[in-house]
Structure formats: C-alpha cells, structure tokens
N, C-alpha and C positions, 0 to 999 in steps of 0.2 A: 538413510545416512549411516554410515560406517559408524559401528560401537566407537567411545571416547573419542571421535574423531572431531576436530575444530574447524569451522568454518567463519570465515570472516565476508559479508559483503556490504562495500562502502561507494559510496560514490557523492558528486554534489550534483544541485539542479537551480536553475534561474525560476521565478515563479513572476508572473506579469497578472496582476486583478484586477480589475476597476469593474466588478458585480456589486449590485446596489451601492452604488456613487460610491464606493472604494477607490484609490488609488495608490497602491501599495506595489513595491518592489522588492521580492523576497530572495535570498540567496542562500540555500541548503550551503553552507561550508563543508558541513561533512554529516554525512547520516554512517554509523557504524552499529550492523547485526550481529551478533554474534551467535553460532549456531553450535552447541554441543549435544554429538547423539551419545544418549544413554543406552539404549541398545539398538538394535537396527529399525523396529516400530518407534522409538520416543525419542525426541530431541528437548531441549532444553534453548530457551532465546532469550538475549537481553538486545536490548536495542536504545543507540540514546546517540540523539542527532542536534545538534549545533547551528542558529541560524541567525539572519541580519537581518534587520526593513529596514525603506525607508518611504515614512507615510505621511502624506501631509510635511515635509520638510522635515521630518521629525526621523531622526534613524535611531534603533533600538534592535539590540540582539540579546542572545542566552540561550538556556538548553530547549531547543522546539518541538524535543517527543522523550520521554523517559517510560522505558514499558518493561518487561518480564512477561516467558509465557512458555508455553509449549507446543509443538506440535507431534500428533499420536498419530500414525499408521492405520485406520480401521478394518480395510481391506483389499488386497492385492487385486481385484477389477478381474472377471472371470464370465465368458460366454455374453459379452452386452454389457453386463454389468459393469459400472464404473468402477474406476479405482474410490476411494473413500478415504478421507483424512477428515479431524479434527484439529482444528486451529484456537487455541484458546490466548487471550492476551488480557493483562492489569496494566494499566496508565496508571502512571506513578501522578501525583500531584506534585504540585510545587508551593512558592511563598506567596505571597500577598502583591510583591515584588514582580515576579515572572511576570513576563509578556502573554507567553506561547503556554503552559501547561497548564493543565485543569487543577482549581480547588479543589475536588474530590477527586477521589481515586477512580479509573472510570472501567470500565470491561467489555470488549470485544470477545463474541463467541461466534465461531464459523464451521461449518461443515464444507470441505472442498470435493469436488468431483470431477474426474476425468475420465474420457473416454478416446480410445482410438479408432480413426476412422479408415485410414487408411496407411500404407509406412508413409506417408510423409506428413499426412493432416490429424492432428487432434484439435476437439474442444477440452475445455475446461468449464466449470458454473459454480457459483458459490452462493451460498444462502448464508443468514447470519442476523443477530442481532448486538448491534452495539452502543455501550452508551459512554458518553464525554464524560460525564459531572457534571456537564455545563447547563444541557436541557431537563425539562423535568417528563422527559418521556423517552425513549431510547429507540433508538433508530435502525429500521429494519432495512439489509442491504441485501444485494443481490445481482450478481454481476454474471458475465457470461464471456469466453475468448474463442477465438479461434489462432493454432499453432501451426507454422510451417514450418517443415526442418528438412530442405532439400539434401542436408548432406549432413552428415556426423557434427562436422564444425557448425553452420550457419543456422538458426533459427530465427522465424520473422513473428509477430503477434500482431494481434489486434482486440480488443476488448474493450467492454461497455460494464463500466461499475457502480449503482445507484442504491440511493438511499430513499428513505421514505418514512417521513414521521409523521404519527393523527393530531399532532398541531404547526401550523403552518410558521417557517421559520424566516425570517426579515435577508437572512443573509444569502437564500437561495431563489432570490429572486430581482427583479429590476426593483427599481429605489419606488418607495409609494405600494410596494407589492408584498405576498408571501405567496411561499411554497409548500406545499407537500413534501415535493420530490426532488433532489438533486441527479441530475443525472449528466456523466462523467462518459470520455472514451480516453483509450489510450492505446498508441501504437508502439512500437519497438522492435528493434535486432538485438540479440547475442550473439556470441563469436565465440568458440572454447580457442584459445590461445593456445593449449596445452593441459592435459587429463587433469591439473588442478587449479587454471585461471582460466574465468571467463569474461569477459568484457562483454559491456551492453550500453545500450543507450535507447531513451524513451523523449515522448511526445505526449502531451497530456492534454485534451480542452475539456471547455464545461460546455452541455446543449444547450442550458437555460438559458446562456447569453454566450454562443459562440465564439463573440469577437471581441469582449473584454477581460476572456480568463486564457494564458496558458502557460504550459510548466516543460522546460525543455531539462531534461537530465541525464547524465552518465554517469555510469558507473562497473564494479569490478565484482565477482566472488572468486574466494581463493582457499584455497581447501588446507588450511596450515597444517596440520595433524592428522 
C-alpha cells in the first residue's frame, strides 16, 4: 500500500442463522475499514461496523465489531516462495449493555501467504490464532483460497475458512451437540471500476449445517489518498 496513502472499504451484508436452534436475522448496515499505509511494508487499520437482529421477535442493534490493528509486509514471494504478510488485530470491548462486542479485549494474530500459479490463478492460505474474550481458550484458524483474474478488471474467489478449538463449543454445532471445528466457505467477484474503486460482492455458508447458515454481501474499496 502506497506511504500515507488512505483506503476506505465498506459495504453491508444480510446474515440468515438458525445453527443450533438459533433463528436470527442479521443485517451489517455498514462495516467500514479504514486502511492507512505508513510506508510501503506497514499499514495501520481501524475497523468499526454497525448492525441489527431480529431474534426471537426481539430486534436489537449497535456497534457489531470495534478493532485496531496492522498489517506488515514480511516478504515480497521469490522462486516458489510465497509472498508472506502478518496480520495483527485488538477487538475493542464494549459495555455491559452491547449485544455484539466482547467483554474483554480480544486478539487475532495471522500469517498470510500467497502464491502464483499461473497469470491468471493464485492461492492464498492463512494460519492464525485467535481469541474473542468470550472463550477460555483461543482458537486456532486456518483458511485456504483459490483466485481468478481473467482480465486486469475481474477477479473470482473461492475459499474455505475454519476454526478449531481443544474445547467443544455449543454454537458450532446442531442444538444437543458440540464442536471442535467450525468450518466456513466463501465465494465472490471483484470488479476495479477504475485504478481507485473496486466493487465486490460475496457468498458465505457454514459446512457444519449447510442449510441453516448464510451471509450474502456487497461491498466497495476506494483508495481516497
């Protein structure tokens, strides 16, 4: 990312759940990142998103993610070797009050990697361990994509994103049950509009219970600075 250069990407998303007897209707009004590069290796990110249910009769909104964080450059990807970034991210907490934010401050830490396969196909793979506040052991994630980009403008995705914690958790599983693992896919297109807007739009379900979780969303980055 270009030194002092600002990046904005926002978008909303519809979320449909009913895992373990949930029935919940969720609507992202607005997620907004903000992305500031400190020099061409380090950015700087705030991120704070806005949302609504309505569960059991009961509708309730407020802030649904408050975070701070950065992301570091580790290595430009040479002869096989991946490209290499670190992702670091603090979840803010919230009040007593809040719906959506954690009591404790929580901490996501990720190593990303990519690699090219061909000019039009790359993967991507992420490892990481993260924690809510919420649990008392922190959960280790690990995701994998595959990227097409037939042409300058269009790019398509596919990816599988999952988590894994050594105590079994009530909400990753059917009602009566736990899980280990969550495990997550998601699809999508981007579109560059123009060298500083992109438009996109995604597709989300959960494997554990295909047919009562999914999350349809769109959204923009825009390169203000």
């Amino acid at each position: 990312m270009p030194q002092w250069s600002i990046d904005w990407e926002t978008g909303s998303s519809y979320e449909w759940n009913r895992r373990n007897g949930a029935h919940e209707h969720t609507w992202t009004i607005n997620t907004s990142l903000f992305r500031l590069g400190l020099t061409t290796n380090v950015e700087l990110r705030f991120q704070l998103d806005e949302s609504a249910t309505l569960a059991s009769q009961k509708l309730y909104g407020g802030i649904s993610n408050a975070s701070v964080g950065t992301k570091i450059k580790v290595f430009e990807g040479s002869k096989g070797l991946p490209k290499t970034a670190f992702l670091g991210t603090i979840l803010l907490p919230g009040s007593s009050q809040s719906h959506y934010l954690p009591k404790h401050i929580g901490v996501q830490s990720h190593l990303l990697f990519e690699n090219n396969i061909t000019e039009f196909f790359s993967i991507g793979y992420d490892i990481g361990v993260e924690w809510s506040g919420e649990t008392h052991r922190p959960d280790i994630f690990f995701g994998a994509g595959l990227n097409f980009q037939p042409t300058d403008r269009w790019c398509f995705f596919i990816e599988s994103y999952n988590r894994f914690n050594s105590e079994k958790q009530e909400d990753w599983a059917r009602p009566g049950h736990r899980s280990h693992f969550n495990c997550m896919g998601e699809t999508g297109v981007s579109y560059i509009v123009i060298p500083r807007l992109q438009l996109n739009m995604y597709n989300d379900i959960c494997f554990n219970e295909p047919f009562k979780y999914v999350n349809l969303g769109v959204g923009m980055a825009w390169l203000l600075h």
